[in-house]
C-alpha positions as CSV (number, residue, x, y, z in Angstrom):
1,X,-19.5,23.3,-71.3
2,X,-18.3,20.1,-70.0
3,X,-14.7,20.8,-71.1
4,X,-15.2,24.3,-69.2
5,X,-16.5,22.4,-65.9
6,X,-13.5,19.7,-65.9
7,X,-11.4,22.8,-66.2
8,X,-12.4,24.7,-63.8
9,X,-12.2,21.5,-61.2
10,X,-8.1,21.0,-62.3
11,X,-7.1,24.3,-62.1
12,X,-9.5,24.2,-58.1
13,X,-7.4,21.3,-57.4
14,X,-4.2,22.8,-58.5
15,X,-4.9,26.0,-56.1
16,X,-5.8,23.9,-53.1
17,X,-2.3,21.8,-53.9
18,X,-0.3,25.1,-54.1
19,X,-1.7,26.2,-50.9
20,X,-0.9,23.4,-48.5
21,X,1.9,22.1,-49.8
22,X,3.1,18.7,-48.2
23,X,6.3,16.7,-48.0
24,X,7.1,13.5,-46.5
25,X,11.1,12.4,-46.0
26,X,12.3,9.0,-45.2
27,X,15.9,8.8,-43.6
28,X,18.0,6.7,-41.4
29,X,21.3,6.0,-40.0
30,X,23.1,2.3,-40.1
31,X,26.6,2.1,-37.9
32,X,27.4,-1.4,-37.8
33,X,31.5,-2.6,-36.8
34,X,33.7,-4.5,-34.4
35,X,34.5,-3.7,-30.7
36,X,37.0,-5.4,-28.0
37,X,36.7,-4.7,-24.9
38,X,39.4,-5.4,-22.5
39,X,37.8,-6.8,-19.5
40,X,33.9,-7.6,-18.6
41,X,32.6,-9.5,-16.1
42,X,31.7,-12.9,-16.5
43,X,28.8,-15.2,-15.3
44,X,31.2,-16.5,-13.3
45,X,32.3,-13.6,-11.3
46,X,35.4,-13.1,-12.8
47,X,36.3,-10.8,-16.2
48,X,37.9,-11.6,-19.2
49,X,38.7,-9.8,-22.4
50,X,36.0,-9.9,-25.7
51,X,35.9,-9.2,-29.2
52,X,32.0,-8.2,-30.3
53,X,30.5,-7.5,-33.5
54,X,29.1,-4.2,-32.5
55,X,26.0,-1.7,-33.4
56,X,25.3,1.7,-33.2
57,X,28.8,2.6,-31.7
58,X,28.7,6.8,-32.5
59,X,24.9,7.0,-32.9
60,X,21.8,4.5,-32.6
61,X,20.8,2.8,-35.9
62,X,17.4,4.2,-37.0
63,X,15.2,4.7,-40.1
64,X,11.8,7.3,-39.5
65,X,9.6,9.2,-41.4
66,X,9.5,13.1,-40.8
67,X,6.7,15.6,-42.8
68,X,5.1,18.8,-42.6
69,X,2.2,20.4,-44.3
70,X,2.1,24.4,-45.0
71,X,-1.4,25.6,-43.6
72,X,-0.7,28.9,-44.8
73,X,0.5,32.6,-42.7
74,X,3.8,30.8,-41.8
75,X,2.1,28.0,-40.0
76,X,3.2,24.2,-40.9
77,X,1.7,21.5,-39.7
78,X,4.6,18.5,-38.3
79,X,5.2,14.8,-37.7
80,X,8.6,12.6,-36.8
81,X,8.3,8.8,-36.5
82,X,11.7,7.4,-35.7
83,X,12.2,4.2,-35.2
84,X,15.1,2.4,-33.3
85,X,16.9,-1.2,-33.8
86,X,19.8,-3.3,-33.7
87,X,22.1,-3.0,-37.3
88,X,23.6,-6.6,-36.3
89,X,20.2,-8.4,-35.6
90,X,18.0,-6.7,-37.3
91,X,15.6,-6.9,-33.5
92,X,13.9,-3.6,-32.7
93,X,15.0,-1.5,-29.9
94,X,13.5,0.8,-27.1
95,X,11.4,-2.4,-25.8
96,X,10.5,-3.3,-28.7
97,X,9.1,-0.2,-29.6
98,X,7.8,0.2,-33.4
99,X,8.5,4.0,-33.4
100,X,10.8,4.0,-29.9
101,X,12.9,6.8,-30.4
102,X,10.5,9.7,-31.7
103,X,6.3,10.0,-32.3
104,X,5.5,13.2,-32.7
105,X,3.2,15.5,-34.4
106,X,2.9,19.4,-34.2
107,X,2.5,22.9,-35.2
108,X,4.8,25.3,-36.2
109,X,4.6,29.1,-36.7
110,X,7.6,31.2,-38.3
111,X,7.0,33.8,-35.7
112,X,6.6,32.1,-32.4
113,X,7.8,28.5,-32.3
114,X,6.7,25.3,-32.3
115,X,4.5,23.1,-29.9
116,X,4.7,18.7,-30.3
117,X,3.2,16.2,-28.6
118,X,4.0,12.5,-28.1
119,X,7.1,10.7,-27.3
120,X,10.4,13.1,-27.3
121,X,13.8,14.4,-25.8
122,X,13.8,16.5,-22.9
123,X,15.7,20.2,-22.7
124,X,18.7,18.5,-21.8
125,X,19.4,16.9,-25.0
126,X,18.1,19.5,-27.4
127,X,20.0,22.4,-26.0
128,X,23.1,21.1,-23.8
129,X,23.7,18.2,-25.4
130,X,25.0,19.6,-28.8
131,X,27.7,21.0,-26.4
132,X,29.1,17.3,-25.5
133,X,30.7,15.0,-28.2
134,X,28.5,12.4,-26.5
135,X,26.0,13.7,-28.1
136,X,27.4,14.4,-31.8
137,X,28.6,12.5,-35.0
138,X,32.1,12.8,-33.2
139,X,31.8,10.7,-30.5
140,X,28.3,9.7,-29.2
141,X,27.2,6.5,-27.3
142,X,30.9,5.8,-25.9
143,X,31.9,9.2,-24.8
144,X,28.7,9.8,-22.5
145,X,29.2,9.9,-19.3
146,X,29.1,7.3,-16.7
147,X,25.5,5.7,-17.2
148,X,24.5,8.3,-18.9
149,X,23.6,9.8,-15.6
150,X,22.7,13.1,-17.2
151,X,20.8,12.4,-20.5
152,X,23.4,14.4,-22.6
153,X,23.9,11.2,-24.8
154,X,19.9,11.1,-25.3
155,X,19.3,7.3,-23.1
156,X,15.8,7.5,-23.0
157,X,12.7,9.7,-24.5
158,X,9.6,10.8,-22.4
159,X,6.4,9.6,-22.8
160,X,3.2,12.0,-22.9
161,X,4.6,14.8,-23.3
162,X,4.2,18.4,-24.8
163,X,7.0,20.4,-26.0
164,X,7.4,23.8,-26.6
165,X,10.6,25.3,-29.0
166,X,10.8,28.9,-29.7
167,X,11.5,30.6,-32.8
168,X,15.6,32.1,-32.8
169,X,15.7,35.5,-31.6
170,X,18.8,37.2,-32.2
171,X,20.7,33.8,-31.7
172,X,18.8,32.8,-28.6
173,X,16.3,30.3,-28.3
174,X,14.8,28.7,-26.0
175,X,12.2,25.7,-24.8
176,X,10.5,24.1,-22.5
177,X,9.2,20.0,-22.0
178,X,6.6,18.8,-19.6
179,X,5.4,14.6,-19.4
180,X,2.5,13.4,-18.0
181,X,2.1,10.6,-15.5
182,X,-1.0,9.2,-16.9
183,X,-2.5,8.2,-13.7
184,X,-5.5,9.3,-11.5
185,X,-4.3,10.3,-8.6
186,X,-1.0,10.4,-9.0
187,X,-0.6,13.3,-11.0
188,X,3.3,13.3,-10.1
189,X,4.1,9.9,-10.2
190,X,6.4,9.1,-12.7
191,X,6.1,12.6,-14.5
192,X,9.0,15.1,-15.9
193,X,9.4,18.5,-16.8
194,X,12.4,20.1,-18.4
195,X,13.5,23.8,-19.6
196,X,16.7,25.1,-21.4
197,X,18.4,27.6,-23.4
198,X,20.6,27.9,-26.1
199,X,22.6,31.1,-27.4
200,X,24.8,31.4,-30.4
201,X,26.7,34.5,-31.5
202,X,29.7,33.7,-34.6
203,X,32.0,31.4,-33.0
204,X,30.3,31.3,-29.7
205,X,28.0,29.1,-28.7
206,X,26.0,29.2,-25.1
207,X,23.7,26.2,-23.3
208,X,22.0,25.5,-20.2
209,X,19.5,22.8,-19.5
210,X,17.2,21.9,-16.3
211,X,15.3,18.5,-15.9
212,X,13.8,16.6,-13.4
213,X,12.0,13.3,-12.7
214,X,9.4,12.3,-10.0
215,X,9.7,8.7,-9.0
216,X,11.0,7.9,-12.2
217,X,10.7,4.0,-13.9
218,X,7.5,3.6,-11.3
219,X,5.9,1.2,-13.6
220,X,5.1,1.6,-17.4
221,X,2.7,4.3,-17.1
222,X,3.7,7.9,-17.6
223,X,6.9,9.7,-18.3
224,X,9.5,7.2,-18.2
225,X,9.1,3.8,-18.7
226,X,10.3,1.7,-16.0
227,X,9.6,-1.7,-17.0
228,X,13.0,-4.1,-17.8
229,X,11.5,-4.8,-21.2
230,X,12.0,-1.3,-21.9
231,X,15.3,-0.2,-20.3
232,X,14.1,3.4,-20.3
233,X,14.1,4.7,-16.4
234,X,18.5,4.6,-16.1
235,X,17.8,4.8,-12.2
236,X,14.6,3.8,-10.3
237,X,14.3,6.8,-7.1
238,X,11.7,9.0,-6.2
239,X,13.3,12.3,-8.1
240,X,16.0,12.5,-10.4
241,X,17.5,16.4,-10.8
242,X,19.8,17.4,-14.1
243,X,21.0,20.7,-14.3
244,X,23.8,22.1,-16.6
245,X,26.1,24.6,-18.8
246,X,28.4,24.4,-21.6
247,X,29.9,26.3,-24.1
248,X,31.8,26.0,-27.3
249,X,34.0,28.0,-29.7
250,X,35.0,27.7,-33.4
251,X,38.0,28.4,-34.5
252,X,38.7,27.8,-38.4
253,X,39.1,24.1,-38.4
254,X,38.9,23.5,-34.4
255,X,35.9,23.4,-32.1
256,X,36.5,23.7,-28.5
257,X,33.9,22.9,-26.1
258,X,33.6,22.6,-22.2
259,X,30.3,20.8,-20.5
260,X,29.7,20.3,-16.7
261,X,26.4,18.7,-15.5
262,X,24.8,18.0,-11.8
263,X,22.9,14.6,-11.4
264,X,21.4,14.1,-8.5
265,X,18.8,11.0,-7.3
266,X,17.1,11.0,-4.1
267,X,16.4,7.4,-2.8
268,X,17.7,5.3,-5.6
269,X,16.7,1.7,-5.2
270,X,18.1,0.8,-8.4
271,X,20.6,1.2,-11.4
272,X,20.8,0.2,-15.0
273,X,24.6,-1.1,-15.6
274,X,25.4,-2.8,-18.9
275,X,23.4,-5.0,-21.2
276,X,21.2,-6.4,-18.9
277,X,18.1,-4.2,-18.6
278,X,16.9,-5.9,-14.8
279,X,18.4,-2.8,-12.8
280,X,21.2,-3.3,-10.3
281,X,19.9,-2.9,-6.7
282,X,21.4,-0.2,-4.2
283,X,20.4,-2.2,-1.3
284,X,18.9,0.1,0.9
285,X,17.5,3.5,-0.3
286,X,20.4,5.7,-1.8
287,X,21.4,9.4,-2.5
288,X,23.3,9.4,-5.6
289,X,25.0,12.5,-7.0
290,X,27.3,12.6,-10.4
291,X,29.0,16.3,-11.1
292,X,30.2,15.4,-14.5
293,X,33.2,17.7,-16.4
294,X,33.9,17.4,-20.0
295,X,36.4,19.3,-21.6
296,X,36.2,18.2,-25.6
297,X,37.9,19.3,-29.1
298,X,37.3,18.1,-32.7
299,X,39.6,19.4,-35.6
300,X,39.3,18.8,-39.5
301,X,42.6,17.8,-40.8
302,X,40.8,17.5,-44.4
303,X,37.4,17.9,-45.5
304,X,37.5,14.3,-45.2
305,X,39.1,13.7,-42.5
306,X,38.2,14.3,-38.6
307,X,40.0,13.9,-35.5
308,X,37.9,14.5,-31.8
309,X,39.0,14.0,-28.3
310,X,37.2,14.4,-24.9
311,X,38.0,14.1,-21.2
312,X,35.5,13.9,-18.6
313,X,35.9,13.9,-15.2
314,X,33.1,12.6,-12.8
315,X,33.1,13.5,-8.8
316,X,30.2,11.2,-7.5
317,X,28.3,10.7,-4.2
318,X,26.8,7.0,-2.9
319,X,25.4,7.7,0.2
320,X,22.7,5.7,2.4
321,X,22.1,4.3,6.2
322,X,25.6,1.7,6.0
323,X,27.9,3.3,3.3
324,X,29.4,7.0,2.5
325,X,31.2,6.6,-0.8
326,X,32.5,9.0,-2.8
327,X,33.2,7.2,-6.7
328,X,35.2,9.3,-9.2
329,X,35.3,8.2,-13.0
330,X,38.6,9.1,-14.9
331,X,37.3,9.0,-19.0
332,X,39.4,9.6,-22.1
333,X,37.9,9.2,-25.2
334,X,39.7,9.7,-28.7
335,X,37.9,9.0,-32.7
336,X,38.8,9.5,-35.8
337,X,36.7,9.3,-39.0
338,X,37.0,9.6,-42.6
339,X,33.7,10.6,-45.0
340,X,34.1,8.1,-48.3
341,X,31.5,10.5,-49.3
342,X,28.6,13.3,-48.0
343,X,27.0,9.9,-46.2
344,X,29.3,7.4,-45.4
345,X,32.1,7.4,-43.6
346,X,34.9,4.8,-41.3
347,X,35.5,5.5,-38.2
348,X,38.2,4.2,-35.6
349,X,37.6,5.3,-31.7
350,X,38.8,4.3,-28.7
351,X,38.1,5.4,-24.7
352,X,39.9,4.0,-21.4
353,X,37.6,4.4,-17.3
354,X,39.2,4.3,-14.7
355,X,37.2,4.3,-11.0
356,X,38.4,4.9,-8.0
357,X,36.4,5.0,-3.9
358,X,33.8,3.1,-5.4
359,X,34.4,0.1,-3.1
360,X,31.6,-1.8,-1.6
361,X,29.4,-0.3,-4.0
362,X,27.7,-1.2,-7.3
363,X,29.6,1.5,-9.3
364,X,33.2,-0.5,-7.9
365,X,33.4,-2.3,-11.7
366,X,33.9,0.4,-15.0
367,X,31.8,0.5,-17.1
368,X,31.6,2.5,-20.6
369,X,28.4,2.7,-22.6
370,X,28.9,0.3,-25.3
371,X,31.3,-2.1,-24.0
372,X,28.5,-5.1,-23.2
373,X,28.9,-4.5,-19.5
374,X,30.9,-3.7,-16.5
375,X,34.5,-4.7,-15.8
376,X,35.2,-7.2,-13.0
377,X,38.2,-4.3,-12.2
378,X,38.0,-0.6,-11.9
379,X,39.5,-0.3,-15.2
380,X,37.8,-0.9,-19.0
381,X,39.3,-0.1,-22.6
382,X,37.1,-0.1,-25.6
383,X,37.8,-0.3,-29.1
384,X,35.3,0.1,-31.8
385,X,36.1,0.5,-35.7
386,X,32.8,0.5,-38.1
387,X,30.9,1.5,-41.5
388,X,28.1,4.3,-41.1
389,X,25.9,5.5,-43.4
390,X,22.8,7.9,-43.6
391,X,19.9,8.0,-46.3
């Protein structure tokens, strides 16, 4: 009778185990190398060249934990801790953030989509960004586009916020992000909301992407960060606006794509430029706009071995009560990688800015993501070569 009991209670647990079946996965991403850069400014004033042992050149160094439990009838249960930190010192990024880049958990149904809640990207990066190669294993952090005005190279994450991503239908899908400010009465201080679309038919592929930010960076509390320990809020204004399309097309070994994005900040007061995470003041209130063009291409020449290439051309706006400028960012950018094996690889890439009508104002230096900081010129090259590896 015993024996029948203890049997009966193995073969329960067995059941239950077959029925919500769970599964935890630990990965991460280490892209450590060496960069020169040909001119930055120094403490003095002036610029001079630099050679840097560099970090997270393509993509940001990270380890997480991702999971999901089946609940039965299609439905999974979801979670994503990612965390983000420096390869070379080993210091945690994000402001120090333990799980900076990603805390999520969710629901998932096979038939509808899936809703998350906690820290995450907006529209922008999950449906244009795959368009860019700033956003991509072939080319990332250095190709974005000037300051990352746009997101497409995924800067920051937003706080408090629920996230809706639908099932694909026919090749479409499409999603929806909204953040919340956290604050009694000031329900749209500091909050976001987002929306995009992607489409893919063969060779075709189809994105657009809307986002926008109320006063975003006004303090720590709500959608975005803006404390300097963080580095989060990219521009400190009293509404950001992204909108965008792009498009790309396979063809046997080539992918082609093309990506144009609208930035615009009303009342900027302030800039993040380079290392430094105290943003860069404007001086007096100021309209900013940034109409970014990207054309891009990435060829395999072996399985192995990759070759990408992007141009992007940025017509901006700097406009408040003493200045009317209109800055214009010339960017080439040019990689090449070769896989050792399914998760390392070496990579070589390269990109040269050059600025122009940005006189008088605090865009007048380059500057490309990566490089340490802005140029004392209108006119940066970066170098990078590195070691990556996923688990």
């Amino acid at each position: 009778m015993e024996l029948k009991r203890i049997a009966l209670a193995a073969s329960s647990c067995v059941c239950i185990a077959a029925h919500a079946q769970s599964s935890v996965t630990l990965y991460g991403i280490l892209d450590n190398g060496i960069s020169f850069v040909s001119n930055q400014k120094t403490a003095s004033g002036g610029g001079h060249s630099a050679w840097m042992a560099s970090t997270g050149n393509i993509v940001g160094d990270r380890w997480g934990l991702t999971g999901a439990e089946d609940l039965g009838g299609g439905l999974k249960a979801l979670f994503k801790l990612e965390n983000g930190y420096s390869g070379q010192t080993g210091k945690l990024q994000q402001g120090g953030r333990l799980f900076g880049r990603q805390s999520w958990v969710g629901l998932s149904s096979s038939d509808a989509g899936t809703v998350t809640l906690g820290r995450q990207y907006d529209s922008v990066v999950d449906y244009l960004g795959p368009r860019s190669l700033a956003q991509t294993f072939y080319g990332g952090l250095e190709f974005a586009h000037p300051f990352d005005n746009d997101n497409i190279s995924d800067f920051f994450r937003l706080d408090n916020s629920i996230k809706f991503a639908s099932a694909g239908y026919h090749g479409l899908t499409f999603g929806g992000l909204y953040a919340f400010s956290n604050q009694a009465g000031g329900f749209a201080v500091n909050r976001a909301y987002s929306a995009g679309a992607a489409y893919k038919n063969g060779p075709l592929s189809l994105s657009a992407a809307y986002m926008q930010l109320d006063e975003p960076g006004n303090g720590a509390v709500g959608a975005l960060d803006g404390s300097t320990a963080s580095g989060d809020a990219t521009f400190h204004g009293s509404r950001q606006r992204v909108w965008g399309a792009g498009a790309s097309y396979a063809l046997g070994a080539a992918t082609f794509g093309f990506v144009w994005t609208q930035t615009t900040v009303a009342d900027a007061t302030g800039v993040n430029i380079g290392s430094s995470l105290a943003p860069a003041q404007t001086g007096t209130p100021t309209d900013l706009r940034f109409s970014n063009y990207e054309i891009n291409a990435r060829y395999l020449l072996t399985p192995s071995w990759g070759v990408a290439a992007s141009y992007t051309f940025t017509d901006g706006r700097y406009s408040n009560a003493t200045i009317d400028a209109k800055p214009r960012w010339n960017q080439f950018n040019l990689l090449t990688s070769y896989a050792l094996s399914k998760l390392t690889d070496v990579y070589l890439m390269c990109e040269y800015q050059h600025v122009t009508g940005a006189a008088g104002t605090i865009f007048r230096g380059a500057f490309i993501e990566g490089s340490g900081g802005a140029s004392a010129t209108n006119k940066q090259f970066l170098a990078s070569a590195g070691l990556r590896i996923r688990f």
